[in-house]
KOLDOSE-178505 format. One line per 4 residues: number of its first residue (from 1); for each residue x, y, z of N, C-alpha, C. Coordinates in pm, whole numbers, plus 50000, padded with zeros to 5 digits. Atoms other than C-alpha are relative to their C-alpha. Layout:
<kolvexs>
NUM	X/Y/Z/X/Y/Z/X/Y/Z ~ ...
</kolvexs>
This chain:
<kolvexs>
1	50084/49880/50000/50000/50000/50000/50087/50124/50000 ~ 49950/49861/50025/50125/50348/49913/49908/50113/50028 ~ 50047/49927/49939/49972/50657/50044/49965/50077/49862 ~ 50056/49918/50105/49944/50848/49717/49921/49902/49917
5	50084/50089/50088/49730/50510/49549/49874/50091/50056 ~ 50142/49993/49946/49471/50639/49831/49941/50223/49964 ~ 50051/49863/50004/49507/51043/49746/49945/49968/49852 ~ 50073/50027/50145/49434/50916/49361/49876/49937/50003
9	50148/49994/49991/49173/50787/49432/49901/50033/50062 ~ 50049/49874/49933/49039/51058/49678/49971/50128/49843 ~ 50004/49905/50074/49111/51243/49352/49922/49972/49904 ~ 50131/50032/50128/48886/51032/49079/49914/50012/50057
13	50133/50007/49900/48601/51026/49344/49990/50130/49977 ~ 50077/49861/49967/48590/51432/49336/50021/50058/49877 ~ 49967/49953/50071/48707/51445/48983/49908/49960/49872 ~ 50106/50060/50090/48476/51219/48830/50101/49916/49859
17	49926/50041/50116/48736/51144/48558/50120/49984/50022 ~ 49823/50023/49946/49074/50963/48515/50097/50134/49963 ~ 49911/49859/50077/49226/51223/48271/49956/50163/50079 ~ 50003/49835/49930/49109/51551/48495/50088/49960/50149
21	49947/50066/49845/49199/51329/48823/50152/49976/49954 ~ 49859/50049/50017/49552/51258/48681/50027/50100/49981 ~ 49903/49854/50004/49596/51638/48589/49994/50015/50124 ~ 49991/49925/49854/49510/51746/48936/50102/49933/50086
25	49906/50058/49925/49751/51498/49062/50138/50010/49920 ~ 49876/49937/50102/50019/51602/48788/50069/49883/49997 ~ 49968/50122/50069/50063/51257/48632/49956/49942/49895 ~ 50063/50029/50079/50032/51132/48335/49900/49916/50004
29	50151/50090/49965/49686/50909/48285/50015/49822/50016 ~ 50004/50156/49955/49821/50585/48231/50104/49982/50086 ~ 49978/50006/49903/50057/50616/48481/49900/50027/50156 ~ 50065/50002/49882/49770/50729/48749/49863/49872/49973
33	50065/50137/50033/49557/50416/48575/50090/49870/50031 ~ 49924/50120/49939/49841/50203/48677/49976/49999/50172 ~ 49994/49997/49928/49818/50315/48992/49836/49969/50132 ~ 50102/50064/49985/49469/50290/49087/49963/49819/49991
37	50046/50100/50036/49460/49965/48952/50104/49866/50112 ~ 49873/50028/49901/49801/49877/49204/49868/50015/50123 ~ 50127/49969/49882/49513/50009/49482/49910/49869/49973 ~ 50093/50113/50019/49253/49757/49375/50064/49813/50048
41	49936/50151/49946/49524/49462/49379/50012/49989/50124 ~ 49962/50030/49929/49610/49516/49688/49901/50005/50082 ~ 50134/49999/49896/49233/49572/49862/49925/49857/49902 ~ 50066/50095/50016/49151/49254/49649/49870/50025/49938
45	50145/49989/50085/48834/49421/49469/50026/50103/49892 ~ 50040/49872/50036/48718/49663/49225/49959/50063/50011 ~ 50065/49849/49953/48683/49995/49278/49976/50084/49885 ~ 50042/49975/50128/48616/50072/48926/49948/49954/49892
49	50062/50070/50123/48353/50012/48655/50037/50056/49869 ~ 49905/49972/50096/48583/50031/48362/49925/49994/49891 ~ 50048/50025/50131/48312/49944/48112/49812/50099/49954 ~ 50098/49926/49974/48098/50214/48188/50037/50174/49946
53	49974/49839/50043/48123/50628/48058/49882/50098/50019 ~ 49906/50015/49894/48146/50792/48277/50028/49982/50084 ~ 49925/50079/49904/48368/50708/48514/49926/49951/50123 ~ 50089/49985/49867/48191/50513/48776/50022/49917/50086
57	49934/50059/49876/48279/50360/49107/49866/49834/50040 ~ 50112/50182/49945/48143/49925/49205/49968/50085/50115 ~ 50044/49994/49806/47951/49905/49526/50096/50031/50062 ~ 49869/49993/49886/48323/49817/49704/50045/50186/49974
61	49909/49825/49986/48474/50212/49564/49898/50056/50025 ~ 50043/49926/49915/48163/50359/49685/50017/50042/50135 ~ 50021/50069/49885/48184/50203/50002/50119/50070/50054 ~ 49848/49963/49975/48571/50287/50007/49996/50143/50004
65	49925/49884/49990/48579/50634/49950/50019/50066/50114 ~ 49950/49948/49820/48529/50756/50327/50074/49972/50001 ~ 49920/50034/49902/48705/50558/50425/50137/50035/49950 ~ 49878/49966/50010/49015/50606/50233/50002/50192/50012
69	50003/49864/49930/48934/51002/50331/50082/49990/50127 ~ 49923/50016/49879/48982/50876/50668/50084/49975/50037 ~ 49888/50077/50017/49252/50706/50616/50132/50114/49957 ~ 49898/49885/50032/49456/50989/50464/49998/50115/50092
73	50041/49893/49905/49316/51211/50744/50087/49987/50146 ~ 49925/50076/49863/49449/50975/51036/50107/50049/49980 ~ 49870/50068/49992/49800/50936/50877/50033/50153/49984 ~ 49970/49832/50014/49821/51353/50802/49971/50058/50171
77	49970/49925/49863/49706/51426/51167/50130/49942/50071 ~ 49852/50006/49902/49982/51173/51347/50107/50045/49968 ~ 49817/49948/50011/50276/51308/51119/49977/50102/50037 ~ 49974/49836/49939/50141/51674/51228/50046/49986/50172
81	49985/50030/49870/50162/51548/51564/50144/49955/50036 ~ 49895/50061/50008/50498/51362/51524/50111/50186/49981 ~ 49940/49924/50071/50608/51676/51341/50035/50125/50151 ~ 50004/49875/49886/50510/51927/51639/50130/49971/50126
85	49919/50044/49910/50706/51691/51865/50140/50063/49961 ~ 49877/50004/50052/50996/51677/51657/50078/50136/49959 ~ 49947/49911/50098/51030/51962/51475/49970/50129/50080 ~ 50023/49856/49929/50939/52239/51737/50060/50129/49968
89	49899/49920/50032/51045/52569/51656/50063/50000/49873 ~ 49909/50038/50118/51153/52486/51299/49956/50031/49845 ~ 50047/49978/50100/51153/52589/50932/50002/49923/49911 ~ 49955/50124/50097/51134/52316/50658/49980/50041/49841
93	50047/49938/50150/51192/52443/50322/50052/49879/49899 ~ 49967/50107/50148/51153/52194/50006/50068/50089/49878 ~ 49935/49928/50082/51379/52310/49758/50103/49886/49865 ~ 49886/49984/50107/51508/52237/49379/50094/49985/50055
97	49814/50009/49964/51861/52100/49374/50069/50118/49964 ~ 49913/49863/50031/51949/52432/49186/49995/50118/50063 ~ 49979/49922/49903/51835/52668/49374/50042/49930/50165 ~ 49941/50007/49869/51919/52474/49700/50133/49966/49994
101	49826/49972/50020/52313/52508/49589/50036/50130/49981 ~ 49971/49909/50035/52290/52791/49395/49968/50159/50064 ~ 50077/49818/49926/52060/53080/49578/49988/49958/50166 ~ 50030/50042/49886/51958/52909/49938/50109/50030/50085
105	49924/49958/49910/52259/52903/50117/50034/50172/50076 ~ 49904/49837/49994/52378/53320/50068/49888/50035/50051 ~ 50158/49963/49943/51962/53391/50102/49972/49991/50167 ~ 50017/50034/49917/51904/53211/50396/50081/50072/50107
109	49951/49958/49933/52211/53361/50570/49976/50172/50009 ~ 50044/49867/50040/52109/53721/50475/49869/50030/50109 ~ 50188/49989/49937/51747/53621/50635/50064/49982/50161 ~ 50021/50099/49826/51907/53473/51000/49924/50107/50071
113	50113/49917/49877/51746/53773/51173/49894/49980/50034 ~ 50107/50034/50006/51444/53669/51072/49981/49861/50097 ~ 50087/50115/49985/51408/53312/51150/50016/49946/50171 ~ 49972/50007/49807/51498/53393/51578/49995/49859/50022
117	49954/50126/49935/51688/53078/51640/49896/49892/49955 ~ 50040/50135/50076/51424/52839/51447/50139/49914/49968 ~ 49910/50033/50040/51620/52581/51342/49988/49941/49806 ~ 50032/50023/50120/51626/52556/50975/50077/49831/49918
121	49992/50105/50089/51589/52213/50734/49950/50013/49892 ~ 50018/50006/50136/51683/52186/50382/49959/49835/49889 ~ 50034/50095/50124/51488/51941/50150/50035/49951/49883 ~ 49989/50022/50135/51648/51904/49812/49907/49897/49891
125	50053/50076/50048/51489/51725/49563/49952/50041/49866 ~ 50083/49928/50146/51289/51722/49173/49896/50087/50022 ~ 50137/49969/49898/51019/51918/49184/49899/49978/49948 ~ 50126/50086/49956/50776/51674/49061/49993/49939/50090
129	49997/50067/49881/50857/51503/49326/49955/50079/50131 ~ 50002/49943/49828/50891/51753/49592/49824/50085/49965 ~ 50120/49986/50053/50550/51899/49412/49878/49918/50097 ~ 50127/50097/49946/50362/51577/49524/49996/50014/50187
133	49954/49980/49903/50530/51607/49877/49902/50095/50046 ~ 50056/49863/49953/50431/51995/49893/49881/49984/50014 ~ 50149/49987/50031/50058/51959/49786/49930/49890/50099 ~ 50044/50119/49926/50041/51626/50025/50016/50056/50130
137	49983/49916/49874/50120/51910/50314/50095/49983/50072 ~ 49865/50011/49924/50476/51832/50385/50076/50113/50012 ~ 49914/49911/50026/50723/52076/50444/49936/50134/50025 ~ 50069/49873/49933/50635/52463/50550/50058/50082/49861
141	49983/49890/50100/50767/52636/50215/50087/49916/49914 ~ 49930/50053/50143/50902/52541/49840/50076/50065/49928 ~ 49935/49927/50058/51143/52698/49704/50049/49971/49864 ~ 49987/50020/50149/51172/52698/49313/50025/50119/49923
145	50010/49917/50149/51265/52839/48955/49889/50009/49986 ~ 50134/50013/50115/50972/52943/48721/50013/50110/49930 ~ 49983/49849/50127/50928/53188/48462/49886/50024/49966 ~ 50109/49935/50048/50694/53409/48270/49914/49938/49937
149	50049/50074/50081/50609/53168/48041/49940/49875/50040 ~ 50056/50144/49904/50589/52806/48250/49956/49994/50080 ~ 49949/50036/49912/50460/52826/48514/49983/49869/50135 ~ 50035/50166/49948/50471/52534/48836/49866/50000/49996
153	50145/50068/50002/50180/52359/48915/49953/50070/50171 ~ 50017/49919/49877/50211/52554/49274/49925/50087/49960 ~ 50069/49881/50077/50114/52842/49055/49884/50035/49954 ~ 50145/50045/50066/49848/52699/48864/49885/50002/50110
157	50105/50024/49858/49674/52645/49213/49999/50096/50087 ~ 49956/49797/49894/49742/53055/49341/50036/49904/50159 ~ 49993/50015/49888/49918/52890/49621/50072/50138/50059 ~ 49898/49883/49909/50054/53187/49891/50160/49967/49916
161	49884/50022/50029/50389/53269/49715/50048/50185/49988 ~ 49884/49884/49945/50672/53556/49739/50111/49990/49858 ~ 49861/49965/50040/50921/53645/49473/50150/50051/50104 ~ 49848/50003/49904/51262/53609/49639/50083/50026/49926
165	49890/49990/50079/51488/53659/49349/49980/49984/49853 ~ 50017/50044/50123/51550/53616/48983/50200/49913/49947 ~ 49863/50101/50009/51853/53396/48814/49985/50011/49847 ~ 49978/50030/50128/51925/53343/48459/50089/49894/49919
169	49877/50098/50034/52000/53003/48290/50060/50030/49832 ~ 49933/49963/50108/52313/53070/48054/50043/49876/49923 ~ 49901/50095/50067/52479/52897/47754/50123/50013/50023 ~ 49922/49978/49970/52801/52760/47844/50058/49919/49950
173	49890/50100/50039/53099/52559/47764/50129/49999/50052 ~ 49809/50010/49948/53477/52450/47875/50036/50077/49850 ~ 49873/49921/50148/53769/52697/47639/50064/49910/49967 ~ 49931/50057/50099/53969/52586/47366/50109/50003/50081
177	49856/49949/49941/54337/52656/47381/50018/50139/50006 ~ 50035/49848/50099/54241/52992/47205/49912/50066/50126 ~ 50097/49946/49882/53960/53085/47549/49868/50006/49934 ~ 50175/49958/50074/53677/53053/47268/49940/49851/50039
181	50093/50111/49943/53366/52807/47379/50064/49855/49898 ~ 49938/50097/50059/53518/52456/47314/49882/49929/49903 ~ 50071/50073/50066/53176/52322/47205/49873/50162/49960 ~ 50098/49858/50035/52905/52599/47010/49928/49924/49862
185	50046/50004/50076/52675/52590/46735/50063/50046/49878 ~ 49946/49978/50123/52789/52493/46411/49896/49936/49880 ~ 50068/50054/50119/52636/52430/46073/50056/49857/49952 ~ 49925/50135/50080/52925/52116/45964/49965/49863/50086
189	50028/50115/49885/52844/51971/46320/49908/49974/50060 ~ 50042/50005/49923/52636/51865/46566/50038/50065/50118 ~ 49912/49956/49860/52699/52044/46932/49975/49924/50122 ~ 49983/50078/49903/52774/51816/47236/49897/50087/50098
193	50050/49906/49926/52502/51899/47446/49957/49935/50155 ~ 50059/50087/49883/52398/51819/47828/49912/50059/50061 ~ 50151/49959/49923/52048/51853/47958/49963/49937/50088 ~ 50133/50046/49922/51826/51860/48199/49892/49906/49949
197	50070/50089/50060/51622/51546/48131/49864/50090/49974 ~ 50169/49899/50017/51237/51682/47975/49954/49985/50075 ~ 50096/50036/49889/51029/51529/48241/50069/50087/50118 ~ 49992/49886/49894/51218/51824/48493/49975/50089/49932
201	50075/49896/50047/51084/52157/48488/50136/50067/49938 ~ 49908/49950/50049/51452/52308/48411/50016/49942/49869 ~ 49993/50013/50143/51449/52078/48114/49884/50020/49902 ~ 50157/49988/50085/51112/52164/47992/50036/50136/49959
205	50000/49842/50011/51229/52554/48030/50081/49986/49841 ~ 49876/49993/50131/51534/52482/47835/49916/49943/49888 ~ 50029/50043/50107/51381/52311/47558/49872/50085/49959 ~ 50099/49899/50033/51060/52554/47529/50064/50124/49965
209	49963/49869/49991/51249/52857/47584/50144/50043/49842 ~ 49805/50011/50027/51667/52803/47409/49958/49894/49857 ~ 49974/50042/50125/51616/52481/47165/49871/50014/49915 ~ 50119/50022/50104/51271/52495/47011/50026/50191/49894
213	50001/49875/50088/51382/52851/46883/50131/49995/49916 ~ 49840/50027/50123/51746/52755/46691/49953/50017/49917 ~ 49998/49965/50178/51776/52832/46343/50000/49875/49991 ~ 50000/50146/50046/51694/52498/46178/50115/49936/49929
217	49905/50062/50069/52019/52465/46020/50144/49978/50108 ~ 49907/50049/49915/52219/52413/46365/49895/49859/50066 ~ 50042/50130/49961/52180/52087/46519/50106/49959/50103 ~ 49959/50050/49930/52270/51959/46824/49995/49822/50069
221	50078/50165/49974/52297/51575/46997/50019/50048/50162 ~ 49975/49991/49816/52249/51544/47375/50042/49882/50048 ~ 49861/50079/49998/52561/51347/47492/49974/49941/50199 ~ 50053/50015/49876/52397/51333/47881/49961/50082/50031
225	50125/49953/49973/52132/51404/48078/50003/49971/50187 ~ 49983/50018/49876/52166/51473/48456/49865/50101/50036 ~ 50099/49859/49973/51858/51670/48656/50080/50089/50181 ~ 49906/49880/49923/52139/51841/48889/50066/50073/49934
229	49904/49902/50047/52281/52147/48800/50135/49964/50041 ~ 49922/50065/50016/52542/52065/48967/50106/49855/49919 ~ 49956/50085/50108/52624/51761/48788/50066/50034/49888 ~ 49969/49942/50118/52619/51902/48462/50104/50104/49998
233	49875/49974/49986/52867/52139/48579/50144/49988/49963 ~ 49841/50098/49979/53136/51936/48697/50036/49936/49821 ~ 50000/50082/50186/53081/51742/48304/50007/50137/49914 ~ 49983/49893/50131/53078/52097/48104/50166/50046/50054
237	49823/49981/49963/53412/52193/48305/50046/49894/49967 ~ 49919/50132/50045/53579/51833/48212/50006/50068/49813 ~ 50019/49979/50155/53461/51956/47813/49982/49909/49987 ~ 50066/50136/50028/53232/51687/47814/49867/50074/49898
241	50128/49993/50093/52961/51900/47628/49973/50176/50022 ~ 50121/49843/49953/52733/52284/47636/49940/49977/50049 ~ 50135/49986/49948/52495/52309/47846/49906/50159/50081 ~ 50092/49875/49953/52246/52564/48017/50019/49953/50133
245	50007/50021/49843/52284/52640/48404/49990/50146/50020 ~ 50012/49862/49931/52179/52905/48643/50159/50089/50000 ~ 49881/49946/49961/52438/53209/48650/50053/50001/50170 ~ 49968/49995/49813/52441/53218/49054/50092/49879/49996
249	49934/50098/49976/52577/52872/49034/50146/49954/49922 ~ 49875/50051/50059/52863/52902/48793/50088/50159/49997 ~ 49906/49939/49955/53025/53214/48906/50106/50054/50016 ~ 49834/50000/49967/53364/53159/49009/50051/49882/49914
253	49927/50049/50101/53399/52915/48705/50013/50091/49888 ~ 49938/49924/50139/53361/53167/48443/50085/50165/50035 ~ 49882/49905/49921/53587/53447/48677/50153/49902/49970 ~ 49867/50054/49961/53832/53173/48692/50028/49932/49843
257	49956/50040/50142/53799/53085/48300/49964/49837/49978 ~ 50026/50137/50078/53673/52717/48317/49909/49963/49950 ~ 50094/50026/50107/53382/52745/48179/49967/50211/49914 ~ 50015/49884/50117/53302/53035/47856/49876/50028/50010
261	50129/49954/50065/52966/53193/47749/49982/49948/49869 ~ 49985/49989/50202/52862/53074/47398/49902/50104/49916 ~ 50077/49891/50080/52735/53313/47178/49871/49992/49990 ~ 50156/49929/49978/52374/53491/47131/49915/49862/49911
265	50076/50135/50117/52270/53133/46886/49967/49903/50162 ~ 50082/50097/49932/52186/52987/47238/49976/50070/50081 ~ 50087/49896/49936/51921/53232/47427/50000/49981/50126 ~ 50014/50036/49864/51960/53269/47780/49840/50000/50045
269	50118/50027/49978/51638/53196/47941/49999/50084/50156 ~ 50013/49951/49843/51511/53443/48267/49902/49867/50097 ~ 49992/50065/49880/51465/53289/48593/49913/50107/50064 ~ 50025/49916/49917/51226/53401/48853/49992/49909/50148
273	49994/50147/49908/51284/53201/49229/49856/50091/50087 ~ 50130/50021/49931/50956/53167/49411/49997/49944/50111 ~ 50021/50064/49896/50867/53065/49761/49867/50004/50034 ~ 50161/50049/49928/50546/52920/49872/50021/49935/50108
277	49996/50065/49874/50427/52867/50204/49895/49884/49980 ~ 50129/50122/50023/50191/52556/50262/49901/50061/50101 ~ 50113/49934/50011/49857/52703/50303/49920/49925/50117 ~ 50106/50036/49871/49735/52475/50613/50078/49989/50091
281	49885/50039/49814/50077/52511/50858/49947/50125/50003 ~ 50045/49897/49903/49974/52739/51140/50144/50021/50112 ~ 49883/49987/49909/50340/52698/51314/49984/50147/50021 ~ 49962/49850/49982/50382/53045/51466/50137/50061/49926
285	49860/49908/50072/50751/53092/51348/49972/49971/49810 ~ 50044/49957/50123/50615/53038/51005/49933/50063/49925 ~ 50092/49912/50053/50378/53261/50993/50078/50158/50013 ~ 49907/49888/49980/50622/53504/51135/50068/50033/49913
289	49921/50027/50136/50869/53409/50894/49954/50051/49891 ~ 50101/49950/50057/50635/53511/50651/49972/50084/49979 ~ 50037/49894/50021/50526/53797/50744/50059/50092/49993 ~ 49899/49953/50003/50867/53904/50752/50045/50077/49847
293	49997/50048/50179/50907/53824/50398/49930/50092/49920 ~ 50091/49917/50128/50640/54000/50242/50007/50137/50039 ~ 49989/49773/49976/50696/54356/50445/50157/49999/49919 ~ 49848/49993/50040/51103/54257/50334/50001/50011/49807
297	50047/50002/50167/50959/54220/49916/49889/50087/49960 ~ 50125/49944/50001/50648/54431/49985/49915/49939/49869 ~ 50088/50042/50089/50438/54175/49851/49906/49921/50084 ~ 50131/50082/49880/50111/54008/49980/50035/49874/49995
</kolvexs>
C-alpha cells in the first residue's frame, strides 16, 4: 500500500474522471491508471467500473471512498503530531537542487534575523517530486525556479507565494586553447550537448524557451542528461559537452575561466525564484517568517 494510490483515488472520486483526476495529481493518465489499479490489487476488489462512461465507482469504491478520506486524514494528523514533537520551533523548506546550491545558502544567511533561532531544514529534491510532497502538506515552504512563460503547478493552484529573486539560465561551455567556447553551434556539426532530462521543469524551460527557437540549420545531439545542475557542471568543466545552468551557480567558474559563454545562437532563458508557504501550517515561526518576507519584498 502506498499513500498516494489512496490520494488518487480521493482524487477520481471528486474528479469524476481519470484524465482531469491525473491532471490534478500532475501525472500522466496511464501512469495514474496504473496506479489505481496497484490500489485495487492490493484491497483485492474493484473499485472501478471500467466498462461504463462515465467514470463510475462498484459498490466496494463507493463504500471505500470515506474511508480512504479517513485514512489519509488519520496518517496527516499523526505526522502533524509527530512533526510538532519533533520539529518544534523549525523551518522546513523543500527546495530544487538548483536553487538549494545555487541561491539558498547566501539567502538564507542574509534572512538569519528573521528566523529567531528556528532551526532551519533543507529538502532538496525534483520538483515533481517535491510537488507531490508539497501539495500532500509536507514541508512549511518550496522553494523553486519558474518563469513568465511556464509556470509550476504551485502556481496553477494561486498557492501563497513571494518572489525572492531572479537567476538566469546561461549557455556555456569548457575553452579551447584559444579561450573561445570549446563546444558551440555549428552548421558542419552537431553540438555536444547536456540537459536537463524533459520530464524536469529546468528541462522543459530549456527546451521551450533556448532549443525549440534555433535556426533549423544548427543541430545539436544530447551526449547526457543529469537533473542536477550541479552535475552538469562538473561534466561541462571536464569539456564533456554545452549546456544551460543558472548564472548564481557558475560564478567563480567563468571568473576563473573554466567554463566560457557561447554566443547569442543559444538564448539565455530568465529565471524568477519563488517561495510558497503551505497554506494549512499554522506553526507560529512560520507565519512570522512570513510575514517578515512579504513587508522585506512588499508583497502580499
Amino acid at each position: 500500500m502506498e499513500l498516494k494510490w489512496l490520494l488518487d483515488f480521493i482524487a477520481l472520486s471528486e474528479h469524476g474522471s481519470f484524465s482531469k483526476a491525473a491532471e490534478a495529481r500532475y501525472v500522466t493518465q496511464p501512469a495514474f491508471s496504473r496506479r489505481i489499479r496497484s490500489l485495487e490489487n492490493w484491497l483485492g476488489v474493484a473499485l472501478v467500473n471500467r466498462d461504463t462512461l462515465p467514470t463510475r465507482f462498484t459498490e466496494a469504491g463507493e463504500s471505500f471512498t470515506e474511508s480512504a478520506k479517513r485514512i489519509v486524514n488519520d496518517i496527516h494528523g499523526v505526522r502533524d503530531q509527530l512533526h510538532e514533537q519533533k520539529n518544534a520551533r523549525s523551518l522546513v523548506f523543500l527546495s530544487q537542487h538548483s536553487t538549494a546550491i545555487s541561491f539558498f545558502p547566501s539567502w538564507i544567511q542574509t534572512l538569519s534575523p528573521l528566523i529567531d533561532n528556528a532551526m532551519v531544514k533543507l529538502v532538496p529534491g525534483n520538483l515533481h517530486a517535491l510537488n507531490e510532497t508539497f501539495m500532500a502538506g509536507s514541508g512549511d515552504f518550496l522553494l523553486t525556479f519558474s518563469s513568465n512563460t511556464l509556470n509550476t503547478p504551485q502556481h496553477k493552484k494561486s498557492q501563497l507565494c513571494i518572489q525572492v529573486g531572479r537567476d538566469t539560465l546561461v549557455a556555456v561551455s569548457a575553452p579551447n586553447e584559444q579561450g573561445d567556447p570549446m563546444h558551440r553551434l555549428d552548421v558542419n556539426e552537431p553540438c555536444r550537448l547536456l540537459a536537463f532530462p524533459d520530464d524536469t521543469y529546468l528541462g522543459e524551460l530549456v527546451k521551450e524557451q533556448a532549443l525549440s527557437v534555433l535556426p533549423s540549420h544548427y543541430r545539436y545531439q544530447v551526449v547526457c542528461e543529469n537533473e542536477m545542475a550541479e552535475g552538469l557542471k562538473a561534466m561541462a568543466v571536464q569539456g564533456f559537452g554545452a549546456t544551460w545552468l543558472p548564472s548564481s551557480l557558475i560564478t567563480q567558474e567563468l571568473e576563473d575561466g573554466k567554463l566560457v559563454l557561447i554566443d547569442d545562437k543559444l538564448p539565455p532563458v530568465e529565471l524568477r525564484i519563488l517561495l510558497y508557504r503551505n497554506r494549512h501550517n499554522v506553526k507560529p515561526e512560520v507565519k512570522r517568517f512570513w510575514f517578515y518576507l512579504a513587508e522585506l519584498y512588499g508583497q502580499q
